[in-house]
C-alpha positions in Angstrom: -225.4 138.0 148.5 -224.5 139.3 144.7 -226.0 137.0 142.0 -223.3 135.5 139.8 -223.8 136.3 135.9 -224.0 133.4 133.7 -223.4 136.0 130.2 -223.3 135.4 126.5 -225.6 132.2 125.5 -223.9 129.5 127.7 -228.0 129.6 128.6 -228.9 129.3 124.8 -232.6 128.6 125.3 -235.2 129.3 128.1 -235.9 125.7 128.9 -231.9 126.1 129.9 -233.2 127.9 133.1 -232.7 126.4 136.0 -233.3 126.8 139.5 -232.6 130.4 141.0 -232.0 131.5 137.1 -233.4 135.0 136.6 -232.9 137.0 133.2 -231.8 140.4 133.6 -232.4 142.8 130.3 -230.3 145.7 129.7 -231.3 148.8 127.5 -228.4 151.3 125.9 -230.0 153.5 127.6 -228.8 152.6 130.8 -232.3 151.1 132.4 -232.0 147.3 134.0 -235.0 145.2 134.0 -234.9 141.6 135.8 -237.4 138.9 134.6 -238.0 135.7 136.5 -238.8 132.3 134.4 -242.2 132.5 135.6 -242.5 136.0 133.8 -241.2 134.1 130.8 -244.0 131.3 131.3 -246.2 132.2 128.0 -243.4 131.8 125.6 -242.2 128.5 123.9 -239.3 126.8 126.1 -237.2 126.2 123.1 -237.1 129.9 122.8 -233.4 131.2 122.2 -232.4 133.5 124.2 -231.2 135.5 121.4 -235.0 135.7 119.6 -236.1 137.4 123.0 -233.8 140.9 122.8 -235.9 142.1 119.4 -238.7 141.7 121.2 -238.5 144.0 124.5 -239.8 147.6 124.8 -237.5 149.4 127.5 -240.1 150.8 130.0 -237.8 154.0 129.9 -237.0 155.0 126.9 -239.6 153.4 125.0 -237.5 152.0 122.7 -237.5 148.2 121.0 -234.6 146.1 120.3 -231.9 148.1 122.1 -231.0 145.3 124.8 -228.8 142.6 125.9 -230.3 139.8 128.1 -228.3 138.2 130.6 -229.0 134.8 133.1 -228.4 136.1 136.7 -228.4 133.3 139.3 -228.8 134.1 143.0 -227.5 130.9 144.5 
């Protein structure tokens, strides 16, 4: 079964998440990372979704602040 995308910030905040919700992180580089919400646990829930893309090193290129999050759901 292929996970529907739920794109953009119609999931504005991570307390937004719900069941089945996973956040998938894209670099410009081309590398995909996929983040469950318990991965996402230690940060505030009224954390925008937005405030999170700064934040992430790409594993790959090593890079920070070159990605796009996006709320995967696999129900």
């Amino acid at each position: 079964m292929q996970a529907a995308m739920r794109t953009g910030y119609a999931i504005a905040r991570l307390n937004s998440l719900e069941h089945g919700d996973w956040l998938e992180v894209r670099c410009v580089c081309g590398h995909v990372g996929t983040l469950n919400p318990v991965d996402l646990r230690h940060l505030p829930p009224m954390t925008p979704l937005s405030a999170l893309e700064p934040r992430y090193l790409c594993t790959r290129c090593r890079r920070r602040g070159r990605v796009v999050a996006a709320v995967l759901n696999n129900q």
